[in-house]
BAVO-347742 format. One record per residue (C-alpha): residue in three letters; residue number from 1; x negated, y negated, z. Coordinates in steps of 0.2 Angstrom, whole numbers, plus 2048, in hexadecimal, padded with zeros to 3 digits. Layout:
% BAVO-347742
<atom r="ALA" k="NUM" xx="X" yy="Y" zz="Z"/>
...
% end
This chain:
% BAVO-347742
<atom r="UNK" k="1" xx="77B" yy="7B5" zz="7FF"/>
<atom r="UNK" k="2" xx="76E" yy="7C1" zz="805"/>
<atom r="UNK" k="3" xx="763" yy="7CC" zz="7FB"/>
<atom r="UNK" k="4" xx="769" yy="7D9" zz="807"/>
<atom r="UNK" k="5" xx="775" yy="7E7" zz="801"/>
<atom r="UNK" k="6" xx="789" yy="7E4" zz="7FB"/>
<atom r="UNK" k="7" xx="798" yy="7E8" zz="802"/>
<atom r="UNK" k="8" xx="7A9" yy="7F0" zz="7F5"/>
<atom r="UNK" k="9" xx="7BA" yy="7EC" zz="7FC"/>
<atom r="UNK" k="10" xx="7C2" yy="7F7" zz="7EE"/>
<atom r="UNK" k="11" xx="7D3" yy="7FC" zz="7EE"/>
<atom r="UNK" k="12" xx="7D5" yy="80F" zz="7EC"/>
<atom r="UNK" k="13" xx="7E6" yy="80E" zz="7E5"/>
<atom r="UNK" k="14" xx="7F9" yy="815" zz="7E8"/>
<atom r="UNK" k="15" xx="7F4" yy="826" zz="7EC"/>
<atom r="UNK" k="16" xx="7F0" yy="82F" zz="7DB"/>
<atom r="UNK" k="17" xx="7DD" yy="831" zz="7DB"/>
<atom r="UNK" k="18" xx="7DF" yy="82B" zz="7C6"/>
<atom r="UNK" k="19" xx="7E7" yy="81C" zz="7CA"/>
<atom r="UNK" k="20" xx="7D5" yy="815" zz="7D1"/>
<atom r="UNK" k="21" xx="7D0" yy="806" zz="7C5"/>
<atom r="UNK" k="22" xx="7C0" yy="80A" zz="7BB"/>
<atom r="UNK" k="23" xx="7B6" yy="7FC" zz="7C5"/>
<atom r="UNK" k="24" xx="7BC" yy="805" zz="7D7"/>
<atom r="UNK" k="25" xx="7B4" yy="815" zz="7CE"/>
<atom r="UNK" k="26" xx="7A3" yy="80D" zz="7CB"/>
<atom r="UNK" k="27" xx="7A1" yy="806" zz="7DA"/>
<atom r="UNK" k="28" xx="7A5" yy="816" zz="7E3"/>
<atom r="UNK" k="29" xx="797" yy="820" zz="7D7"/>
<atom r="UNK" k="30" xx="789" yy="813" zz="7DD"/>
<atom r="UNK" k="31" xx="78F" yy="814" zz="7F0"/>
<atom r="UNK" k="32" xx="783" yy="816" zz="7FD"/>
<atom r="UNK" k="33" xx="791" yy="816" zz="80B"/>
<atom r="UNK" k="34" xx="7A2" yy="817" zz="808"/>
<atom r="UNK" k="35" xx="7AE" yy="814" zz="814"/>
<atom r="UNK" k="36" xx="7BF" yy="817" zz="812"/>
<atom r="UNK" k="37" xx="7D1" yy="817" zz="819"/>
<atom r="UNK" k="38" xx="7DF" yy="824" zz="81D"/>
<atom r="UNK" k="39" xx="7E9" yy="81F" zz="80C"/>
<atom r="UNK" k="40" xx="7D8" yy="820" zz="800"/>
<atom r="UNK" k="41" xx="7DB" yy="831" zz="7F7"/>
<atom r="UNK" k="42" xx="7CC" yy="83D" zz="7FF"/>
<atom r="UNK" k="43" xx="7CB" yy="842" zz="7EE"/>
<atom r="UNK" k="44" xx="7C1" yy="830" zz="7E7"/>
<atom r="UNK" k="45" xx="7B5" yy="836" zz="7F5"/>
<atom r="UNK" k="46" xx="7AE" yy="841" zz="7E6"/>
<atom r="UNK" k="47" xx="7A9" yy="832" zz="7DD"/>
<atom r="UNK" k="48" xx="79B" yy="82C" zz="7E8"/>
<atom r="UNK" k="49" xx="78B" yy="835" zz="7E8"/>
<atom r="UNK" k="50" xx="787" yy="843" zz="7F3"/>
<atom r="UNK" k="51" xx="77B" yy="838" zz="7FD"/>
<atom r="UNK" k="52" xx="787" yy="82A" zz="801"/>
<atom r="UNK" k="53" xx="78E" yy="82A" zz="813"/>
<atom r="UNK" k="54" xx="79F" yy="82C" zz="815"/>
<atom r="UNK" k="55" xx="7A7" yy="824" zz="825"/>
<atom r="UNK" k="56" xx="7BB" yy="825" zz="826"/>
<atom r="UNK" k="57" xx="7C2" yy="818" zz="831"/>
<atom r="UNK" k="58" xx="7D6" yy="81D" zz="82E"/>
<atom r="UNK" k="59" xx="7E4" yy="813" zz="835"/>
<atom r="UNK" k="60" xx="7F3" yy="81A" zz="83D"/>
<atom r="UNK" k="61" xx="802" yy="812" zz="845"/>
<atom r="UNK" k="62" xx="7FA" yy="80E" zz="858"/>
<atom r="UNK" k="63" xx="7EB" yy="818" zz="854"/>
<atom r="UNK" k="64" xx="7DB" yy="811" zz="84B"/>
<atom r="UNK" k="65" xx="7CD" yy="81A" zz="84A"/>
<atom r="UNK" k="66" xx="7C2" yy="80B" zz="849"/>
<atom r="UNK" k="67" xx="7C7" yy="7F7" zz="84F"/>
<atom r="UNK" k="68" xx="7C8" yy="7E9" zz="840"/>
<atom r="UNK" k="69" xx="7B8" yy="7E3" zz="849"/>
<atom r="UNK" k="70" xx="7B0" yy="7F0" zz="848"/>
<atom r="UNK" k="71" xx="7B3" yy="7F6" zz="837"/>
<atom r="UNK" k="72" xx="7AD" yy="7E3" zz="833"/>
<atom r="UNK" k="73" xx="79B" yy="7E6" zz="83B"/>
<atom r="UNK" k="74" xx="79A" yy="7F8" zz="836"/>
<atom r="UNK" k="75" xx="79A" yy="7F0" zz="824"/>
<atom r="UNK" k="76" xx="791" yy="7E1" zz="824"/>
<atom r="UNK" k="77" xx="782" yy="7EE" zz="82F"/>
<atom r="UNK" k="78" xx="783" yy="7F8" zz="821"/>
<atom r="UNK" k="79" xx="780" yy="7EB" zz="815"/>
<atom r="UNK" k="80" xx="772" yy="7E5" zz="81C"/>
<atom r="UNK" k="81" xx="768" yy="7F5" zz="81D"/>
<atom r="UNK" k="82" xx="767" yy="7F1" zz="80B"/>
<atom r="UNK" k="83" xx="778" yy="7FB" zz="806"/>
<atom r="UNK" k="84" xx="782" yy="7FE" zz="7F9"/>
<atom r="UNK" k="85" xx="793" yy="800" zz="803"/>
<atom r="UNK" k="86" xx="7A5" yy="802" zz="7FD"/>
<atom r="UNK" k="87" xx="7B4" yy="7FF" zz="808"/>
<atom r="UNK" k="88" xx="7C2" yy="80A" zz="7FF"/>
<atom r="UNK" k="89" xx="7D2" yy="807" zz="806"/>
<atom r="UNK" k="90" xx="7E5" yy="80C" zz="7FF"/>
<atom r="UNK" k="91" xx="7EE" yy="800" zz="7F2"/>
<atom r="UNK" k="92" xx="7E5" yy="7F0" zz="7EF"/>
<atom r="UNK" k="93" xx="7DB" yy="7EB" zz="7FF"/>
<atom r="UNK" k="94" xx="7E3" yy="7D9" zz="7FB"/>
<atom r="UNK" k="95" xx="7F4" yy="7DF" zz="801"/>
<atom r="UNK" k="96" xx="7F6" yy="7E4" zz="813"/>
<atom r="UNK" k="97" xx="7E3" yy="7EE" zz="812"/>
<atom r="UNK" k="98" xx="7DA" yy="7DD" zz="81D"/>
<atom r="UNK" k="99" xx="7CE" yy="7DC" zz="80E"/>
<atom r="UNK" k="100" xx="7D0" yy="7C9" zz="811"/>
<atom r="UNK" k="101" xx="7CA" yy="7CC" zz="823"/>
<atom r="UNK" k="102" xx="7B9" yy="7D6" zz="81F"/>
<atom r="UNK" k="103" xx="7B4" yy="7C9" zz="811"/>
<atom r="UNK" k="104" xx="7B5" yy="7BB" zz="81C"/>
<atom r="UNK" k="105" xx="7AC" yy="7C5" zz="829"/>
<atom r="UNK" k="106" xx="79D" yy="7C8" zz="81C"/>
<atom r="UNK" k="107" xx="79F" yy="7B9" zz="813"/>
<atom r="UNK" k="108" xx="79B" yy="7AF" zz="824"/>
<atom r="UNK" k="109" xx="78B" yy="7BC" zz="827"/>
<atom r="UNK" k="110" xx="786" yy="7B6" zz="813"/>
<atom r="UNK" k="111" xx="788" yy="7CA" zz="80D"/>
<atom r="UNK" k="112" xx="78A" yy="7CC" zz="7FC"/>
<atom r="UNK" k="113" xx="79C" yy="7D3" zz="7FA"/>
<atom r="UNK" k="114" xx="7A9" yy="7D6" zz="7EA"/>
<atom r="UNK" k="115" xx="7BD" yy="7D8" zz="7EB"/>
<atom r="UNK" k="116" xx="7C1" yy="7E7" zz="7DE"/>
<atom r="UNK" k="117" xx="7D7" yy="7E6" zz="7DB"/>
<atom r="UNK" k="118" xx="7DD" yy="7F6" zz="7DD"/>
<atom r="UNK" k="119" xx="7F2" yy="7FC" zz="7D7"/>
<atom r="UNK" k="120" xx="7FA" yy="7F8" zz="7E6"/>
<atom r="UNK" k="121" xx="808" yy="805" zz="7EE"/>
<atom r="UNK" k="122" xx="817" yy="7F9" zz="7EC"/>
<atom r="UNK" k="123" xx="818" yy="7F9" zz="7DA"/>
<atom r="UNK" k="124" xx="80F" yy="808" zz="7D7"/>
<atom r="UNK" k="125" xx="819" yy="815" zz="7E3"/>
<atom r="UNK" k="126" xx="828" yy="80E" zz="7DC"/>
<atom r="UNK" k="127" xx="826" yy="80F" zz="7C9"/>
<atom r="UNK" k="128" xx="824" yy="823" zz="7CD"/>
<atom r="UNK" k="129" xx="833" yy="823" zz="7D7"/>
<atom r="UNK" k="130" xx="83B" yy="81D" zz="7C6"/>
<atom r="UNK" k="131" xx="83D" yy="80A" zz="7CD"/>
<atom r="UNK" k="132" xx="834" yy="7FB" zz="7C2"/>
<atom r="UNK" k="133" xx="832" yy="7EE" zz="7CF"/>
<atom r="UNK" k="134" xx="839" yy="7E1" zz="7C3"/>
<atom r="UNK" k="135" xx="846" yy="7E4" zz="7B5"/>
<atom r="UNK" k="136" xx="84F" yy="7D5" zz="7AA"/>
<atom r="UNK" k="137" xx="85E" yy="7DB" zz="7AE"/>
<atom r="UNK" k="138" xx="85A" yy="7E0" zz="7BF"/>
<atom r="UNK" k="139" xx="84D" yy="7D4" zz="7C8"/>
<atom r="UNK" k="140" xx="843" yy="7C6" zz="7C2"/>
<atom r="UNK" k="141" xx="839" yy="7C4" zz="7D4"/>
<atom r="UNK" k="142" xx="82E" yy="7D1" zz="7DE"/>
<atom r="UNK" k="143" xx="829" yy="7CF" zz="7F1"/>
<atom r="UNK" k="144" xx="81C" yy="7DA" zz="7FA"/>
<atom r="UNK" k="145" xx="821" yy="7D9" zz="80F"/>
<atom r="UNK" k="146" xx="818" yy="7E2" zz="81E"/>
<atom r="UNK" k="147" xx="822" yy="7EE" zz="828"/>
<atom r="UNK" k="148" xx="819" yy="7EA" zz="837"/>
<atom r="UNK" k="149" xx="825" yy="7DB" zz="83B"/>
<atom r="UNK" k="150" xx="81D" yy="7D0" zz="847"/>
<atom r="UNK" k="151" xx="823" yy="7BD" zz="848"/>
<atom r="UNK" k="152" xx="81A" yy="7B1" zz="856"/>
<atom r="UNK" k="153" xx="827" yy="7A6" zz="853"/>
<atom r="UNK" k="154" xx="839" yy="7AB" zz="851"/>
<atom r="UNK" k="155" xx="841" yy="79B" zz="845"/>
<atom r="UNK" k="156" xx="832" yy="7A0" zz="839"/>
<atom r="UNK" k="157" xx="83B" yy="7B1" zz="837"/>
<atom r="UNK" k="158" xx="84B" yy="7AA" zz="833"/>
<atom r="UNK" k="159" xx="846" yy="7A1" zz="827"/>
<atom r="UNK" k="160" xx="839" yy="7AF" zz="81F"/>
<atom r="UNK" k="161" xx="84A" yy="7BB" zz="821"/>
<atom r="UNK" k="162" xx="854" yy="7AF" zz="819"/>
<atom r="UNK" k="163" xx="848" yy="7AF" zz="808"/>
<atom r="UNK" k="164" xx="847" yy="7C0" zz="80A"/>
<atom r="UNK" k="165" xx="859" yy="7C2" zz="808"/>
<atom r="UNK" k="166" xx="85E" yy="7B5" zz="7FC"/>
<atom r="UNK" k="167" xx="850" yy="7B0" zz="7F3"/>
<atom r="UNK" k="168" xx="847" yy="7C0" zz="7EC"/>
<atom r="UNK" k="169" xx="84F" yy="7CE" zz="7E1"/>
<atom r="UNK" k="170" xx="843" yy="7DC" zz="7E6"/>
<atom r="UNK" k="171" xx="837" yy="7DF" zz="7F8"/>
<atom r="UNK" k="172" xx="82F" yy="7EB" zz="7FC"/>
<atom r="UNK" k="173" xx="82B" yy="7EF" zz="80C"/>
<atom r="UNK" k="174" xx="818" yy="7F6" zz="811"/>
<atom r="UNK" k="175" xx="819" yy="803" zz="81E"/>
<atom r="UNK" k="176" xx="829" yy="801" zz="825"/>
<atom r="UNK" k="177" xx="835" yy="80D" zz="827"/>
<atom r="UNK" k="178" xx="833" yy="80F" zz="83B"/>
<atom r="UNK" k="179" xx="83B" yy="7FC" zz="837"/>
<atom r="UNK" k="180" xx="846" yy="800" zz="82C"/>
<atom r="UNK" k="181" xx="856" yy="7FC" zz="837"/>
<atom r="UNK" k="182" xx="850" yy="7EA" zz="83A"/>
<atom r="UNK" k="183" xx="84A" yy="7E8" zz="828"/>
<atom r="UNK" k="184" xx="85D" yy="7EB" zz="821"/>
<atom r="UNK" k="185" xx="863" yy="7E6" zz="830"/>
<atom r="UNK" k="186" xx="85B" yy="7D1" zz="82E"/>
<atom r="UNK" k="187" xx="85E" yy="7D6" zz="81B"/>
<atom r="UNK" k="188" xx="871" yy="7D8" zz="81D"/>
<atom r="UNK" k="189" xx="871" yy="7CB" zz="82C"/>
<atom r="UNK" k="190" xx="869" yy="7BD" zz="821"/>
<atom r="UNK" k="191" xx="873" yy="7C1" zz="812"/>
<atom r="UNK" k="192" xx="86E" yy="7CD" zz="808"/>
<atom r="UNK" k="193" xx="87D" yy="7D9" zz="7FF"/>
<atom r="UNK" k="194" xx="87E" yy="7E8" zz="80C"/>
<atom r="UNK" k="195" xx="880" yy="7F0" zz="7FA"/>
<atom r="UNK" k="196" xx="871" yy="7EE" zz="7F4"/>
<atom r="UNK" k="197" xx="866" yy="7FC" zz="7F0"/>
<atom r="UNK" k="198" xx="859" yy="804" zz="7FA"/>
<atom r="UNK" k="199" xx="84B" yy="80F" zz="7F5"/>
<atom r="UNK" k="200" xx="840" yy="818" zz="802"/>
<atom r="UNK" k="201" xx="832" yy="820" zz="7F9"/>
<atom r="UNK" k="202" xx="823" yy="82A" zz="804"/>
<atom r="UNK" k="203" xx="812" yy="82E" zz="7FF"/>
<atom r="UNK" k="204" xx="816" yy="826" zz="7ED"/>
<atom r="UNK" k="205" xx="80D" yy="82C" zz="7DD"/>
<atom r="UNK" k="206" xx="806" yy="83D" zz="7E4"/>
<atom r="UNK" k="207" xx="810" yy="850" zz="7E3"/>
<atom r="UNK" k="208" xx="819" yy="84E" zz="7F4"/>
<atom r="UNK" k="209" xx="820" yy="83C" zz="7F0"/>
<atom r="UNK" k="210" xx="830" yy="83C" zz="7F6"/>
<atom r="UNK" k="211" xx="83E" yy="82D" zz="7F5"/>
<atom r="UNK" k="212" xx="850" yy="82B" zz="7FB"/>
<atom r="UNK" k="213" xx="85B" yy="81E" zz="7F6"/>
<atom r="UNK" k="214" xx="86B" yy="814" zz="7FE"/>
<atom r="UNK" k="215" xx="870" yy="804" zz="801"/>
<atom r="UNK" k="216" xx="86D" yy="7F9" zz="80F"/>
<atom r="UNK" k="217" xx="87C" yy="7FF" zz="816"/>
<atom r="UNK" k="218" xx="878" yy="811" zz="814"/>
<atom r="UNK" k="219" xx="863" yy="813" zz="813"/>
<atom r="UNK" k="220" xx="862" yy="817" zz="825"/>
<atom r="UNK" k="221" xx="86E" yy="826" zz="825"/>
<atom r="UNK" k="222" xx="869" yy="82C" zz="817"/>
<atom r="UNK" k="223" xx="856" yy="82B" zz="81D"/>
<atom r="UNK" k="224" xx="85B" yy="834" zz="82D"/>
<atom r="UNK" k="225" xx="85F" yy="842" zz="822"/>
<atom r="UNK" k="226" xx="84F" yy="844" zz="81A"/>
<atom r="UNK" k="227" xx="842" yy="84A" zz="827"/>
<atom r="UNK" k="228" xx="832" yy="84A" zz="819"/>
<atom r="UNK" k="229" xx="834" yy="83A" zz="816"/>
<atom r="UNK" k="230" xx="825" yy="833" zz="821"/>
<atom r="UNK" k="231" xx="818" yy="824" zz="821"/>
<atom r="UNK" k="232" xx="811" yy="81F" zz="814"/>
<atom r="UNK" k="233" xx="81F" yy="818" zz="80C"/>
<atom r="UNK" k="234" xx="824" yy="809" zz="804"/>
<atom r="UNK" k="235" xx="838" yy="804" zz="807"/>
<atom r="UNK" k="236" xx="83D" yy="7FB" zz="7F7"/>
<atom r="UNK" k="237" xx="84C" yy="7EF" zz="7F7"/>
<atom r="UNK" k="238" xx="856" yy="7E7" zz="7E6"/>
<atom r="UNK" k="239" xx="861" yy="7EC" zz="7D8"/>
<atom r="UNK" k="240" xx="851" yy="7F3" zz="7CF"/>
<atom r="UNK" k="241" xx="853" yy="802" zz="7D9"/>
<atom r="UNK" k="242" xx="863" yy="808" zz="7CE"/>
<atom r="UNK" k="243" xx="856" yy="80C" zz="7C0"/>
<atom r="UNK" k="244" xx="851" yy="81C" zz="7CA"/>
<atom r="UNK" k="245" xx="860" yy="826" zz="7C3"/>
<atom r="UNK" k="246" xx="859" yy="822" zz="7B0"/>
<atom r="UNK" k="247" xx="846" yy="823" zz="7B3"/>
<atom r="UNK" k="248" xx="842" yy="82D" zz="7C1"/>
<atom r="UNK" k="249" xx="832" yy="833" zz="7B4"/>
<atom r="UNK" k="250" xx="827" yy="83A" zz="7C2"/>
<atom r="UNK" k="251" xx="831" yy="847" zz="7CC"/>
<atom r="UNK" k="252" xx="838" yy="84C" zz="7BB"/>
<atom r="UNK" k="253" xx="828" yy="84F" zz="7B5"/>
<atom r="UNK" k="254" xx="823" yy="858" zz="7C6"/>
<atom r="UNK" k="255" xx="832" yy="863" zz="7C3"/>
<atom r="UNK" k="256" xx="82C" yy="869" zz="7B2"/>
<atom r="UNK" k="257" xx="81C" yy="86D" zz="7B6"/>
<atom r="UNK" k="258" xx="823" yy="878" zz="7C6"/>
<atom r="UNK" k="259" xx="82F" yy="881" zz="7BA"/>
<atom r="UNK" k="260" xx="820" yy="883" zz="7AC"/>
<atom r="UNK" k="261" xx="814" yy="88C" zz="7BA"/>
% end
């Protein structure tokens, strides 16, 4: 490696700005330019020093504010000025946040680079609905999919539909409710129980999370009903849902602290 600067790829967690692991924290207080995403809490911002730049390059569906190629130079530039930089993205940046992408781009340009883990949405947005991603009872395997459903070759998706369907007692679905209707759709088509529940939970583990719940059958009905449910949102499929009605902890404890104010 160079003796040039080093590049963060730290995961900024779920939402809730306390949910940031300690080593995402320290990284953040040594920053000299931080560059961070749409689904990094603005509030981690506060961590960094006064004098670190701040560069947002947030994502939105058909909208980027910057190209993946570009955000891979803009880093490994800044790095070698000599750097301290920290790329803060939403979740964990190994899950759907292209952290794999910019470490190969600086680990081909010999920059020194770490990977820090971060709580990533799918469990996390779904143990404040109320929803443990596994249970004993409930489900012994866990899946994480992207909602962006693209498939270059057709009998490939069968077969990933098919595993989906039969093979896995929980998914959960990245950023993909504008899918939704495929998603239980192939689900159902493949053989999943039309029965099964359905959990969609937006903006998970901060004050306006908000979830609704079905089945496969029902979920896009009952999501048409519910106009503040909006992106992000993770749509959790499985048995493990039923737990909501006994540990929904999160809204309860929102709803005490309202009636306490």
């Amino acid at each position: 490696m160079s003796g040039a600067g080093k590049v963060y790829l730290v995961g900024a967690g779920p939402g809730d700005p306390k949910l940031i692991t300690v080593k995402g924290m320290e990284c953040l207080q040594k920053a000299e330019v931080v560059v961070y995403d749409r689904l990094a809490n603005p509030a981690l911002l506060e961590y960094a020093p006064q004098t670190a730049e701040r560069i947002y390059c947030g994502k939105l569906p058909d909208h980027h504010t910057m190209r993946q190629e570009s955000l891979n130079e803009l880093l490994a530039e800044k790095a070698l000025e000599g750097k301290i930089v920290v790329r803060l993205k939403g979740g964990d940046p190994c899950v759907f946040g292209r952290a794999g992408e910019e470490a190969q781009h600086l680990a081909e340009r010999g920059i020194a680079f770490e990977i820090v883990p971060g709580v990533t949405a799918g469990i996390a947005a779904s143990a404040y609905a109320g929803i443990p991603v596994t249970h004993r009872d409930h489900g012994s395997s866990f899946a994480v999919v992207t909602g962006h459903l693209r498939e270059d070759k057709p009998e490939l998706a069968v077969e990933k539909w098919r595993a989906l369907a039969n093979g896995i007692d929980t998914v959960a679905f990245y950023m993909g409710v504008a899918n939704l209707p495929l998603i239980r759709t192939q689900l159902i088509k493949h053989g999943r129980d039309p029965h099964t529940p359905v959990a969609v939970i937006s903006w998970g583990t901060l004050p306006q999370q908000a979830v609704v719940t079905g089945t496969l059958a029902d979920i896009e009905e009952r999501l048409a009903q519910n106009s503040h449910i909006t992106n992000p949102a993770i749509i959790l499929v499985g048995d493990v849902v039923k737990m909501r009605e006994k540990i929904n902890w999160f809204e309860a404890t929102l709803g005490m602290e309202q009636v306490q104010q």
